[in-house]
N, C-alpha and C positions, 0 to 999 in steps of 0.2 A: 234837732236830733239829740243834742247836749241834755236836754230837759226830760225829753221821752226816758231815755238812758238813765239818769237821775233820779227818774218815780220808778224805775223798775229795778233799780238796787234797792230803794226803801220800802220796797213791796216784798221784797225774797223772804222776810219773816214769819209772812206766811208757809213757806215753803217747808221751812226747815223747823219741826216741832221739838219743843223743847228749849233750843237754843233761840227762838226767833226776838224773845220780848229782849235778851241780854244784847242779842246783834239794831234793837232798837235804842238802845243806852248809849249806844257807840254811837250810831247813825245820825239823829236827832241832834246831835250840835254840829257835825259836820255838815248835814244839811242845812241848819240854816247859815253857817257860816257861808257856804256856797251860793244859795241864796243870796245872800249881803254883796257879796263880791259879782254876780253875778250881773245884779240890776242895782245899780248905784243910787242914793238918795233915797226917799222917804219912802216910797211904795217900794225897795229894796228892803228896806230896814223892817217892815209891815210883814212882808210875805218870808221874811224869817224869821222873825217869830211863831209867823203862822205856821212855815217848813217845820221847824222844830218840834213846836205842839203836837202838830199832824201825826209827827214820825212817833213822840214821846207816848202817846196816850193811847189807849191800848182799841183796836179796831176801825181806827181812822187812816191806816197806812194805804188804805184805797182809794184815797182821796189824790189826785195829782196833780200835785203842789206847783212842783218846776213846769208843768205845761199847762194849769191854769193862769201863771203869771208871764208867758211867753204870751198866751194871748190875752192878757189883757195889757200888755207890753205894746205890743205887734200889732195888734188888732182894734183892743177896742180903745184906746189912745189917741190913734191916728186920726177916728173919726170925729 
């Protein structure tokens, strides 16, 4: 749910015209910071930078970052 929650804050810049690329400047190091913290070790370290980029670069904020790395965590790991 944590992750869901997490791509749909870094998505609100769509939302909001005007302000949305400056609320992406903010967002993008938080995200990967949380990232990092989140999934500990080298595929944590990976999917924040990738979090970051996603969030930084302009039309990729659709991409969902914290619930593609939840399952590929969760999911496809295990097998």
């Amino acid at each position: 749910m944590l992750g869901i929650c997490l791509d749909l804050i870094g998505m609100i810049s769509y939302f909001i015209p005007g302000i949305g690329p400056a609320l992406d400047l903010i967002w993008a190091p938080i995200a990967g910071w949380l990232m990092a913290r989140m999934y500990p070790g080298k595929s944590g370290k990976v999917a924040a930078v990738f979090a970051f980029l996603e969030e930084i670069l302009p039309g990729t904020d659709l991409i969902p970052s914290f619930t593609l790395m939840w399952f590929f965590k969760h999911i496809l790991k295990k097998k």
